[in-house]
C-alpha positions in Angstrom: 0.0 0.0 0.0 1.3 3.7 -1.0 2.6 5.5 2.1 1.7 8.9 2.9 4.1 11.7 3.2 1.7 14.5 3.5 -1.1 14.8 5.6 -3.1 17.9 5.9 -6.8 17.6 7.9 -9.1 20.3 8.6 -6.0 23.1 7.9 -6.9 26.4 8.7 -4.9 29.8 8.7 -6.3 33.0 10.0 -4.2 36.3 9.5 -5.0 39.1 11.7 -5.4 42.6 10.1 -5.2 46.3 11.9 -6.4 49.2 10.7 -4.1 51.4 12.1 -0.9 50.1 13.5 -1.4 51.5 17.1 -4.2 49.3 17.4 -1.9 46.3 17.8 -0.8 47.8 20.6 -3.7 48.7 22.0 -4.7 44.9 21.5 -1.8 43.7 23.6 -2.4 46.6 26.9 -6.1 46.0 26.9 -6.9 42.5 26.2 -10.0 40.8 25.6 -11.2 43.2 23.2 -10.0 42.4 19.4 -9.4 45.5 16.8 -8.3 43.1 14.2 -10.0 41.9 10.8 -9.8 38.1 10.6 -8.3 37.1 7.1 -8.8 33.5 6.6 -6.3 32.5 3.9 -6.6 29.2 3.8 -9.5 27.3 5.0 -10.4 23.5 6.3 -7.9 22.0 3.6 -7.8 18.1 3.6 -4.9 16.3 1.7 -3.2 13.7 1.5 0.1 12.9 -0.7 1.7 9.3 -1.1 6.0 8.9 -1.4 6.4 9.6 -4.8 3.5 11.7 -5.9 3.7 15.2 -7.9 1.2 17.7 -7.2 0.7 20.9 -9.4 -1.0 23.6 -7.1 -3.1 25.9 -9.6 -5.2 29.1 -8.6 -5.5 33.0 -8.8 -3.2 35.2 -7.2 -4.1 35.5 -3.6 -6.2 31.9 -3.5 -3.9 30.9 -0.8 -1.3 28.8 -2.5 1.7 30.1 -1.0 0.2 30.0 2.6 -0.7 26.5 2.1 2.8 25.7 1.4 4.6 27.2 4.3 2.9 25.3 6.6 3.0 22.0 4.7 7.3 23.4 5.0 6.4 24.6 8.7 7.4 28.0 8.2 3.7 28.6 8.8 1.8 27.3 11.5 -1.9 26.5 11.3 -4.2 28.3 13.2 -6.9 25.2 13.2 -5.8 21.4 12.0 -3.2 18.6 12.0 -0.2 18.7 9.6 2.0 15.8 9.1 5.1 15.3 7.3 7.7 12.4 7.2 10.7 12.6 5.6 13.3 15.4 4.9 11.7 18.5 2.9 13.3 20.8 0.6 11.6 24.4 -0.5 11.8 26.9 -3.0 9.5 29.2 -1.5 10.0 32.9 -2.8 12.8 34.9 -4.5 15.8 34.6 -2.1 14.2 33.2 0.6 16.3 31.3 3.5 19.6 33.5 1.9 21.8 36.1 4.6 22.2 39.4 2.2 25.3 39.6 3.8 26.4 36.8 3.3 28.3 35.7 0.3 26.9 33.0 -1.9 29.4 30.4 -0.8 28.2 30.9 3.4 25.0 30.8 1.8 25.6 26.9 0.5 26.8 26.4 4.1 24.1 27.6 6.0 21.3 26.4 3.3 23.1 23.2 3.9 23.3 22.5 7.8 19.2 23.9 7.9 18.4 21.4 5.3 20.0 18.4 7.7 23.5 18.2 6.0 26.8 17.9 8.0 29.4 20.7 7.0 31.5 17.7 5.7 28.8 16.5 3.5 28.6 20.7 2.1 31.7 20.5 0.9 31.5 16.9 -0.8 28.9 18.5 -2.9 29.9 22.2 -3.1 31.7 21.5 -6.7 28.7 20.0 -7.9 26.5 23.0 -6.2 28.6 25.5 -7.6 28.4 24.0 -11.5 24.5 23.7 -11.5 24.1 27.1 -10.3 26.7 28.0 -12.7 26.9 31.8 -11.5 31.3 31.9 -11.8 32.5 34.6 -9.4 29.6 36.0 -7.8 29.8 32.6 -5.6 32.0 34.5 -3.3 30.3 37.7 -3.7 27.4 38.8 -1.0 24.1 38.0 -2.5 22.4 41.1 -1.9 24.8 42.0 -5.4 22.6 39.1 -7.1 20.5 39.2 -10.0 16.8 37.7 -9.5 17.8 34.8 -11.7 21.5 34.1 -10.1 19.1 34.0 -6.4 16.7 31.6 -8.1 19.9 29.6 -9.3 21.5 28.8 -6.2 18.9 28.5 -4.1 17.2 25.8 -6.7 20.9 24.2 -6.4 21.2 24.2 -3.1 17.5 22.8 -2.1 18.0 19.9 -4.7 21.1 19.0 -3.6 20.4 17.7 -0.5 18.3 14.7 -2.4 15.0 15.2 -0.4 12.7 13.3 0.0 9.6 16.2 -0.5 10.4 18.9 -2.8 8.9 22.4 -2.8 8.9 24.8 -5.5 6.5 27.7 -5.8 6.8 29.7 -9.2 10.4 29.9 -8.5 11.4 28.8 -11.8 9.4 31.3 -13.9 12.2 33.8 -13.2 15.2 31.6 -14.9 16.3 31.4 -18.6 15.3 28.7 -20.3 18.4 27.1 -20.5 18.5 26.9 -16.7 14.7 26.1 -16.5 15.3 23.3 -18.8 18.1 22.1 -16.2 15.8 22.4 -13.4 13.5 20.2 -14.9 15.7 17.5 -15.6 17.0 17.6 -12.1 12.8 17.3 -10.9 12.5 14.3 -13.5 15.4 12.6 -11.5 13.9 13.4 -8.3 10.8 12.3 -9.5 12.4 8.8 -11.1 14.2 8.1 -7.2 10.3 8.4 -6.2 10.8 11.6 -4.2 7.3 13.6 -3.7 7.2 16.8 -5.6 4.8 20.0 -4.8 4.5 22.1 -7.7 3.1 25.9 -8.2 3.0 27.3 -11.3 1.1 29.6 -13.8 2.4 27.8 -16.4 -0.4 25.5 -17.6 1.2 23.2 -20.2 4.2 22.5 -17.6 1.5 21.2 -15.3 0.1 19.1 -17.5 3.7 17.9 -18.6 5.3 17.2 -15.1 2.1 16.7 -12.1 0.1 13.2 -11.6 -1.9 15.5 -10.4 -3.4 18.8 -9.4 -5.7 21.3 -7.1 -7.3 23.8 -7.8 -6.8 26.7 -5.0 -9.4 29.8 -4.9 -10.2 32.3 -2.0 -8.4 29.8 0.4 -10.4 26.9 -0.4 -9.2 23.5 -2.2 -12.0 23.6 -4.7 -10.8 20.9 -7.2 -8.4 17.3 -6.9 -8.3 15.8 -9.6 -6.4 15.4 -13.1 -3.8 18.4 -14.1 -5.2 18.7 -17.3 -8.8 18.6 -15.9 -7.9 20.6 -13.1 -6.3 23.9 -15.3 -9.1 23.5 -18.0 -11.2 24.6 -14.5 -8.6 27.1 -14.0 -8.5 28.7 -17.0 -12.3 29.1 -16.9 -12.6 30.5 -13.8 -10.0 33.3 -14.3 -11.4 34.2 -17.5 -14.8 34.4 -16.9 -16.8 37.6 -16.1 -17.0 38.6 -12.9 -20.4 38.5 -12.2 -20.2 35.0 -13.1 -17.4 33.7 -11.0 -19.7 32.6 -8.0 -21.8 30.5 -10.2 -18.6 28.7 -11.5 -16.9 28.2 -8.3 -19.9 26.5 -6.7 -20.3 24.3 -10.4 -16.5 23.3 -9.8 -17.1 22.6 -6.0 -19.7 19.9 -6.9 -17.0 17.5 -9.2 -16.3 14.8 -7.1 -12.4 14.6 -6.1 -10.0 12.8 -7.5 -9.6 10.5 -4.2 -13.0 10.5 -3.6 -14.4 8.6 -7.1 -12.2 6.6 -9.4 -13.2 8.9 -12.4 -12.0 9.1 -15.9 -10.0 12.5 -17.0 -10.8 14.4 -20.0 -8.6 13.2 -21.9 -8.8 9.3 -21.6 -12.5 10.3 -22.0 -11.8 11.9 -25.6 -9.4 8.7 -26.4 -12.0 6.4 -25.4 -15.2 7.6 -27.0 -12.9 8.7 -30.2 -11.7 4.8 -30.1 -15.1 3.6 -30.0 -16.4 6.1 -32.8 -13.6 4.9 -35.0 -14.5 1.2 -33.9 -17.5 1.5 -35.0 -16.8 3.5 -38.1 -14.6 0.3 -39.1 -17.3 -2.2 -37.9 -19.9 -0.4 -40.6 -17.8 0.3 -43.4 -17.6 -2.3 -45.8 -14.1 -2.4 -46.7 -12.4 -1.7 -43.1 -8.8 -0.6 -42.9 -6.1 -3.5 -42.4 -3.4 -2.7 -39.9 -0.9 -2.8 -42.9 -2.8 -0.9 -45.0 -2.7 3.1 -46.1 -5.3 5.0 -43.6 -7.8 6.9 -45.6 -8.2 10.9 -45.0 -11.8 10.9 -43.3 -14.1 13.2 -41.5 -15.9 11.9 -38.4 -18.5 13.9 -37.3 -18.4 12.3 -33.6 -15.0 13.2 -33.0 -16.0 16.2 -30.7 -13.5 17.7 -27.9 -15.7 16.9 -24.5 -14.2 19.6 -22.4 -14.1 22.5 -24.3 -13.3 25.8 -23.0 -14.8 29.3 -24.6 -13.4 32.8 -23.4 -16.2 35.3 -23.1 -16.9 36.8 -26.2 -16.1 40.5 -26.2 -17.0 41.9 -29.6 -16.4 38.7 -31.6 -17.1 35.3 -32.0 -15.1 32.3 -33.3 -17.5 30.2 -35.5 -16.6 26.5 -37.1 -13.5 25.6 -36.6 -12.3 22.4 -38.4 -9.1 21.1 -41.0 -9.6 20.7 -44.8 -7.4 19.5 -47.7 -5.7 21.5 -50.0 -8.9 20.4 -52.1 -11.4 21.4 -49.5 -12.5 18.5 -48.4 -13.4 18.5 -44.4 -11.4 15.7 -42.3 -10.3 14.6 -38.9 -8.4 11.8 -39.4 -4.9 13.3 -40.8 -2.3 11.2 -42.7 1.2 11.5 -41.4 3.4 14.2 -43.9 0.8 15.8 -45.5 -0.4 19.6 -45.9 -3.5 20.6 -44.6 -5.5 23.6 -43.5 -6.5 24.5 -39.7 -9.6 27.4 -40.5 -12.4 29.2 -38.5 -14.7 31.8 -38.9 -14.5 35.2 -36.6 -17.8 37.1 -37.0 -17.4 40.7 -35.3 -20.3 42.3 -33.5 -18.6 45.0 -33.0 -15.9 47.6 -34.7 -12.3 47.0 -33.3 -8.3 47.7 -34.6 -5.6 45.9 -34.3 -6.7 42.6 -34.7 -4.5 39.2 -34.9 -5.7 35.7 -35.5 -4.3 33.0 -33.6 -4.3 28.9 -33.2 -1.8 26.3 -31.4 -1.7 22.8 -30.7 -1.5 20.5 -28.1 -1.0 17.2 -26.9 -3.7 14.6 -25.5 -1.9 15.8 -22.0 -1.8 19.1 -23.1 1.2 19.8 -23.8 1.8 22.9 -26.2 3.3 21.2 -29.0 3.4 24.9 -31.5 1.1 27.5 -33.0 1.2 30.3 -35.2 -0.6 34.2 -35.4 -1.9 35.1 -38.2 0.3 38.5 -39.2 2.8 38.0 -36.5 2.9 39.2 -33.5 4.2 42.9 -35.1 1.7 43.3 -37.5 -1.9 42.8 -37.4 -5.5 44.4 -38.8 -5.6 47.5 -39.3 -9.4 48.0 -38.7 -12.6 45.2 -39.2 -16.2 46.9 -39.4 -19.3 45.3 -36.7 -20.9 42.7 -38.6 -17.9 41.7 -40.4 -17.1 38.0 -40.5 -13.7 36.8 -41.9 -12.4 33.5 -42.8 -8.8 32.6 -41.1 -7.2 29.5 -42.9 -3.7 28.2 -41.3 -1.7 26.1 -44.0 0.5 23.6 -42.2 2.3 19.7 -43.0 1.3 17.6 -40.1 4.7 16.6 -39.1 2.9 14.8 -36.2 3.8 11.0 -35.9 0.2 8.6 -35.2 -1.5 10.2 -31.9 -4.8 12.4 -31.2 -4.1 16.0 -30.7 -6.1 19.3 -30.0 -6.3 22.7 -31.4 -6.7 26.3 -30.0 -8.1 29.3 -31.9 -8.1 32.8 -30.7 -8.7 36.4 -31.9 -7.0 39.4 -30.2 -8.0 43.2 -30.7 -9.2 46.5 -29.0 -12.1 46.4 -26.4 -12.5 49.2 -23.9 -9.5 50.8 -25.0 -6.7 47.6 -24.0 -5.7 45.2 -26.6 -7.3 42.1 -25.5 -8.6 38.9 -26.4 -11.6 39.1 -28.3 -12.3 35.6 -28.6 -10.6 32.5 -27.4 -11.8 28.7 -27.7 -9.5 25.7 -26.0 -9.7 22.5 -27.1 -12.2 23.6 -29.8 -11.5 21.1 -32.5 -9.4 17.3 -32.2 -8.0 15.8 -34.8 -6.1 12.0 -35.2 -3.2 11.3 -36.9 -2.7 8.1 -39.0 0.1 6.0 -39.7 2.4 6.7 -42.6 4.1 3.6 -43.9 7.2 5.6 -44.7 7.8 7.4 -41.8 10.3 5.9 -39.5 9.6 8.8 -36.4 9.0 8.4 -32.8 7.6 10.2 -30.0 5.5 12.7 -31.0 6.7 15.0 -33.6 8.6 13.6 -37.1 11.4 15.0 -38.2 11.5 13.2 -41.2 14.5 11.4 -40.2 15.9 9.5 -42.7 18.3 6.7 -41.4 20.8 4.4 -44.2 23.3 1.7 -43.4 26.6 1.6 -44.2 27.9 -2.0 -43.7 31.3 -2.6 -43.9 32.8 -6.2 -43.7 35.9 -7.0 -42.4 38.6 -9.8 -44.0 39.1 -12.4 -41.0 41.4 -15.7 -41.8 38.2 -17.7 -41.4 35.0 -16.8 -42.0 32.4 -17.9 -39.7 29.6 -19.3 -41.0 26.5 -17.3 -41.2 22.6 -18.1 -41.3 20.5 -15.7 -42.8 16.5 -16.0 -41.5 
């Protein structure tokens, strides 16, 4: 049976606020009388994590993420509830956190090192290898306070992974590094993830979610709303935080009715696309007279049952994406790609209103959503001048489906002017799926092809007797 590393029942934490700062004194000479505003930032949170598990933590700014980390770290303490944590716990918190500006970055290592359990001995074993993740050069032995934001994200990420803990804690730490660093960070999660350590994730980043978390809650105004899948959980996110606000409440009380994750052995949204696009095509085979042989040339088809089941619209402001489905160079509508070839992604945008500065937009992702690539229509530079209300124009995105066999999703978006802020206009996710076939002369793996072409160069060797050989 898993074992759990994190607990968390019935958490609660209450900030008090003062109006005036003299009234926290007056609080302390006259007891009994509070002059506080309670601010309950996280409320009755239940949780538990098993050894091995990584958790994305989604929600707004202010849901109570952050406070719900510190006291799983214990630099919080709960004002109602039982926290428990076994094992030794490494954290990421905030921007320099745990770091002596005075200090220079090498006594930072040190004392990062003896808090996080390690012997002084033990530092300086795995200083080198500290020093050559962080990869900062001299400004190791300069004080910190000198530090960029990304050289303070750098070491401490090398530090708090060094010690090889067994619960890791980053919150939006990593958003602040290059890429090239970021890309290092992740590898170094992927190992901690592969030596079954248990990871606690925070991020805006919605795709990396996807990519990296078994799975994911959804925080908002202090309260857990959501467990469940990451890609089911951030398709919740995303409609919360872009819906109007008049119709936030209705949304958080639809989201607070899904059953959890640990509560009912459900299905995400993706393996229920998978499935019911499996069974469509099963069917499709079962009817058609002349079915498809595994060693056979897929046809180019259109199934009209092959529907995204969780899609996600923006509200419309001004405009309105209409019909969005791939054709054939020909014309002809389809769903069911072949491997190689060139098709087009189009929609319609219908504008009910007058607007400037208009760009048309679409991407693709992954059955885990995973943001494979996309494109906007006049670049990111250059857009519409000008479109009249009760215009409608056709967007049309030629591209070679360089995809190897898989099911994917598309995006579509339209940006322009709306109360005087560029903005989008509309915005659809997971509006239209698509499936691509397998190409008998594609070699490719994974998920993309990069129309690799391997040969063979054999070249024999004279040997003073020549074994015999069997050919089969």
């Amino acid at each position: 049976m898993p074992e759990t590393v994190i607990s968390l029942q019935n958490v609660s934490k209450c900030f008090k606020r003062y109006r005036h700062p003299v009234d926290r004194l007056k609080e302390i000479l006259l007891p009994g009388k509070s002059r506080a505003d309670q601010f309950w930032a996280v409320q009755n949170i239940n949780l538990e994590i098993e050894r091995g598990h990584t958790l994305g933590i989604v929600g707004r700014n202010g849901s109570g993420k952050s406070t719900l980390l510190q006291i799983i770290v214990g630099t919080l303490t709960p004002t109602t509830g039982k926290v428990t944590v076994k094992g030794r716990i490494s954290a990421l918190l905030e921007l320099g956190s745990g770091f002596n500006p005075e200090f220079t970055g090498r006594q930072n290592v040190f004392f990062n090192g003896q808090l996080l359990g390690l012997k002084p001995s033990e530092i300086e074993e795995k200083f080198d290898q500290i020093a050559g993740f962080a990869d900062i050069g001299d400004f190791i032995d300069q004080p910190v306070k000198t530090y960029s934001s990304g050289m303070f994200i750098r070491l401490g990420f090398a530090v708090a992974t060094s010690v090889n803990p067994d619960i890791l804690v980053v919150d939006e730490a990593l958003s602040v590094g290059d890429e090239a660093f970021q890309r290092k960070c992740f590898a170094r999660i992927q190992d901690i993830q592969e030596r079954g350590g248990t990871i606690l994730f925070v991020s805006h980043a919605a795709s990396t979610v996807v990519q990296l978390c078994d799975s994911a809650i959804l925080m908002d105004h202090g309260e857990m709303l959501l467990y469940h899948t990451p890609k089911y959980v951030v398709s919740k996110y995303q409609k919360l935080i872009y819906a109007f606000p008049d119709k936030i409440p209705l949304i958080r009380q639809e989201i607070g009715q899904i059953p959890n994750l640990y509560t009912q052995d459900l299905l995400d949204d993706e393996q229920v696309d998978d499935t019911a696009t499996n069974t469509r095509e099963n069917t499709h085979n079962q009817n058609n007279s002349n079915p498809i042989s595994e060693s056979a040339e897929y046809d180019e088809i259109y199934d009209p049952e092959m529907i995204p089941s969780n899609t996600i619209h923006y509200p419309n402001k001004g405009a309105e994406i209409l019909d969005p489905h791939i054709i054939t160079p020909d014309g002809r509508r389809v769903n069911h790609l072949i491997n190689r070839r060139e098709y087009y992604y189009t929609y319609a945008v219908k504008f009910m209103n007058s607007t400037s500065k208009v760009r048309f937009g679409m991407l693709i992702k992954t059955l885990s959503g995973f943001e494979l690539g996309g494109a906007s229509l006049h670049g990111n530079r250059k857009s519409v001048e000008y479109i009249e209300a009760q215009q409608t124009v056709i967007v049309k995105f030629k591209f070679k489906c360089l995809l190897n066999p898989g099911v994917y999703f598309l995006n579509a978006g339209v940006v322009g002017m709306a109360d005087d802020h560029l903005t989008y206009l509309s915005r659809c996710i997971d509006i239209a799926m698509f499936r691509v076939q397998h190409c008998s002369y594609s070699c490719g793996t994974g998920v993309v092809d990069f129309l690799i072409e391997p040969s063979l160069n054999i070249q024999n060797t004279m040997i003073s007797r020549q074994p015999e050989i069997e050919y089969i």
